[in-house]
N, C-alpha and C positions, 0 to 999 in steps of 0.2 A: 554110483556110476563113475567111471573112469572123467579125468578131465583131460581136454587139450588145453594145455596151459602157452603156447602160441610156435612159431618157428623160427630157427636159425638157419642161416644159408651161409656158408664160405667158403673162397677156396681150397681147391684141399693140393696147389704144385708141389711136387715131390719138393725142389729147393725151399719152401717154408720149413719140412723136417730139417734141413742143413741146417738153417738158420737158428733152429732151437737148441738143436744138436751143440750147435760152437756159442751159444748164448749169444747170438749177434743183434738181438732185437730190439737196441737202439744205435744200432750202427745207420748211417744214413739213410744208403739203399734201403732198410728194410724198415726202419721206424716210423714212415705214413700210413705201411700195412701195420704193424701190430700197434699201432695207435687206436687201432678200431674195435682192440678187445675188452680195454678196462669195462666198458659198456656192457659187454656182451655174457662177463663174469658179473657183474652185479646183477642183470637181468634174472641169470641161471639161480644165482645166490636168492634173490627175492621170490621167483615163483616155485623153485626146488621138485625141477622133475624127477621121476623114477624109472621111466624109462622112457626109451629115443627107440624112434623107427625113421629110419636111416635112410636116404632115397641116393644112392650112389652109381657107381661104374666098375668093374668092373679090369684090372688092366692085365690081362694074362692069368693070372695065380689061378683060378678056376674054370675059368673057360678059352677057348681059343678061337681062331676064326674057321676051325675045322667043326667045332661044337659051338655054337656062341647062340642062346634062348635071348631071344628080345623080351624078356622078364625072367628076373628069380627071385626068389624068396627064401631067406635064412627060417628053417624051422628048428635052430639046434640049441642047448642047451650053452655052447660056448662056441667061441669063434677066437679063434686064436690068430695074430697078425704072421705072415711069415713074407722071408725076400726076395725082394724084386729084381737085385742088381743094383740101387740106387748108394749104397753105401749107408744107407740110414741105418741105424739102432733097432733093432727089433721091440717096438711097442709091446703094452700091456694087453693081455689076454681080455675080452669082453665074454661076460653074462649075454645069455639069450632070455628070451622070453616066449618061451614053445609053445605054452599054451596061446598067446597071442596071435603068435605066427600063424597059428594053424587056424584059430577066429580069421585070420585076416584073408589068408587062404582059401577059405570055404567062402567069403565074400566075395573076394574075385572070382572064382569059379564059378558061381552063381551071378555073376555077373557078366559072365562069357567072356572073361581071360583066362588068355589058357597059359598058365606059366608053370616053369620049372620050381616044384620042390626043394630044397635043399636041406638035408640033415645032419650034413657036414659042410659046409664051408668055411674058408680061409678068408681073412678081410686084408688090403692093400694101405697103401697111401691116401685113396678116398675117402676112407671112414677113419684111418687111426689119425691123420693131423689135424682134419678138424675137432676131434676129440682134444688133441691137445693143446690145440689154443685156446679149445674153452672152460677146460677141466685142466690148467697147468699146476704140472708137479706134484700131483694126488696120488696116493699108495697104490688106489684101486677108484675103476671107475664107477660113478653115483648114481649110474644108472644101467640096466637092464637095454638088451638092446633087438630090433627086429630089422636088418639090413634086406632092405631090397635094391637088386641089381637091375640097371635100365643097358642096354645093349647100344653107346654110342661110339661103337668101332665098327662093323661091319656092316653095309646096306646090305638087303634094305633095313633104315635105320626107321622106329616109330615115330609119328609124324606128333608135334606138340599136341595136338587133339587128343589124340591117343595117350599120355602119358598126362594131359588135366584129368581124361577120365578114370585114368589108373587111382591116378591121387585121390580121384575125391568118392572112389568104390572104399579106396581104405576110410575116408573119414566116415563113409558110412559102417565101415566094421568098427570103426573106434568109438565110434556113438552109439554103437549098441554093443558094445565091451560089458559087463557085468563089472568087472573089477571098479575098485576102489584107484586104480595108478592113476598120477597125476606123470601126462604122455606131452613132449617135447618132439614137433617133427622136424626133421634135420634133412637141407640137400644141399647137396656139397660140389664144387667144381667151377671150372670155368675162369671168370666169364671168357671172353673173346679172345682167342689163340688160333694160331696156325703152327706147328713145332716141324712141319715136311715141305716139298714140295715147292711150287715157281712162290707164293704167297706166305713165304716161311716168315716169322715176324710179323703178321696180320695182326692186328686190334682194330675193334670199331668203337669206338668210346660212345659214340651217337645211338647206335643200336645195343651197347651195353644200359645205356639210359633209360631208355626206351623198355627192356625188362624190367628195370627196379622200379618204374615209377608204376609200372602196371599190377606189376603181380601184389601189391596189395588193393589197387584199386578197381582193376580190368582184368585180370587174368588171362582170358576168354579173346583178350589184344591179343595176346603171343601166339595165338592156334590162326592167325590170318595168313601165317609164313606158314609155305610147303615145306619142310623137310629139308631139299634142296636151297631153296632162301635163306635158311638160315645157316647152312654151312657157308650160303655165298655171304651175310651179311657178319657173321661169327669167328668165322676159320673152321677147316675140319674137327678140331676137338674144340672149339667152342660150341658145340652142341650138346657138350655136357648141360648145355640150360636147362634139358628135358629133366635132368635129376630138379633143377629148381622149379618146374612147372608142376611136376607131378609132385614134390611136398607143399606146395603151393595151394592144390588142388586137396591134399589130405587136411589141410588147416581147417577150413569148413569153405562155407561162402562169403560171408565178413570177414575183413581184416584193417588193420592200419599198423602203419611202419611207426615203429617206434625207435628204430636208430638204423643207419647207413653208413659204411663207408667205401669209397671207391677211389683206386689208387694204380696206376698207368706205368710204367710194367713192374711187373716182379718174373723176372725170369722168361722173359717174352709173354708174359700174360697180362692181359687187366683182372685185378683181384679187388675181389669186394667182399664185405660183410653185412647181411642185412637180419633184421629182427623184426616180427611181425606177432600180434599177437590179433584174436578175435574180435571181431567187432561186437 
């Protein structure tokens, strides 16, 4: 039987790619954030996943606000990174894991979501820099991967509720996986931003808290905000939390935090790394 060997969460702001890009990551500004990964490579190193299912966002490359599925699912063979406009490097090519995809697929469908297929997909800045804080400098990546897309750009946006039961339909596909993979679930984003608008520079450090301390212990806390709440408690794109609810929700029902870190802005964001494994 396949195992969840526990989850990683982090941000994935496009300026962490700069940062890697110029080797900046003991430069002031940036060394409280990449302070939080030595942890996070020894964890990876000790329980040695083989593949990551990926609970991310989504920022233009495949969908738009003309098309935009409030769920997709990568059922491809590879996913290849391409650009955004950000000036970054174009990352290394990802492994899929199709047979998975498609277990995990037939789960949620049977479970009455109705989400978009995908057999071709492009992955962004969500999935490739967290990749590379936690896999730095690798040839090629150590794991097989199944990216699911949560829709936190255009309302109506899915409500936390919605996106714990997302999670925890996959930990039900993943538990009845047949394979032998040892499965690492990964969400990536956030925490509290505002990057538009009269609220541009928004962080809430008190309600950034308030997720980390729950989502190993409460989960089920974070679905008490409507939708609305939490863009007012978050920023408009600090609702990327939903990618952290719903891998949250894939972990199983136990969990406990085994490392944190949280660090007030990086690029007008509050960014964190958190690690949780099963109770």
């Amino acid at each position: 039987m396949a195992e969840i060997v526990g989850a990683y969460f982090t941000s994935h702001v496009p300026a962490i790619g700069g940062a890697i890009h110029r080797g900046d990551q003991q430069e002031p500004y940036w060394k409280p954030f990449f302070d939080g990964f030595p942890r996070v490579h020894e964890w990876l190193a000790e329980v040695k996943p083989d593949v990551a299912v990926v609970f991310n966002n989504d920022h233009g490359l495949n969908f738009f606000l003309d098309k935009l599925p409030t769920f997709a699912v990568g059922a491809a063979d590879r996913y290849d990174n391409a650009d955004e406009g950000w000036g970054l490097p174009l990352y290394k090519s990802f492994a899929g894991h199709a047979a998975l995809s498609w277990h995990i697929i037939e789960q949620l469908v049977h479970d009455e979501f109705d989400v978009t297929t995908c057999q071709k997909m492009t992955v962004d800045h969500a999935l490739s820099i967290p990749f590379e804080l936690a896999w730095p400098g690798v040839e090629e990546w150590p794991v097989r991967i199944v990216p699911i897309a949560i829709n936190t750009v255009q309302h109506p946006l899915p409500s936390a509720k919605r996106c714990l039961a997302l999670g925890r339909s996959v930990h039900r596909a993943l538990a009845g996986w047949q394979g032998d993979e040892r499965i690492v679930v990964i969400g990536t984003g956030g925490l509290s931003h505002q990057l538009d608008g009269a609220r541009a520079g928004f962080m809430n450090p008190d309600y950034d808290r308030f997720c980390l301390d729950n989502l190993s212990r409460d989960p089920d806390a974070l679905t008490a905000h409507s939708i609305h709440d939490i863009v007012r408690l978050s920023g408009t794109q600090g609702v990327e939390i939903l990618n952290w609810i719903a891998a949250r929700g894939a972990l199983g029902p136990g969990a406990h935090e085994i490392h944190r870190n949280y660090h007030i802005p990086i690029s007008n964001t509050a960014a964190a790394t958190l690690l949780l494994e099963p109770a």
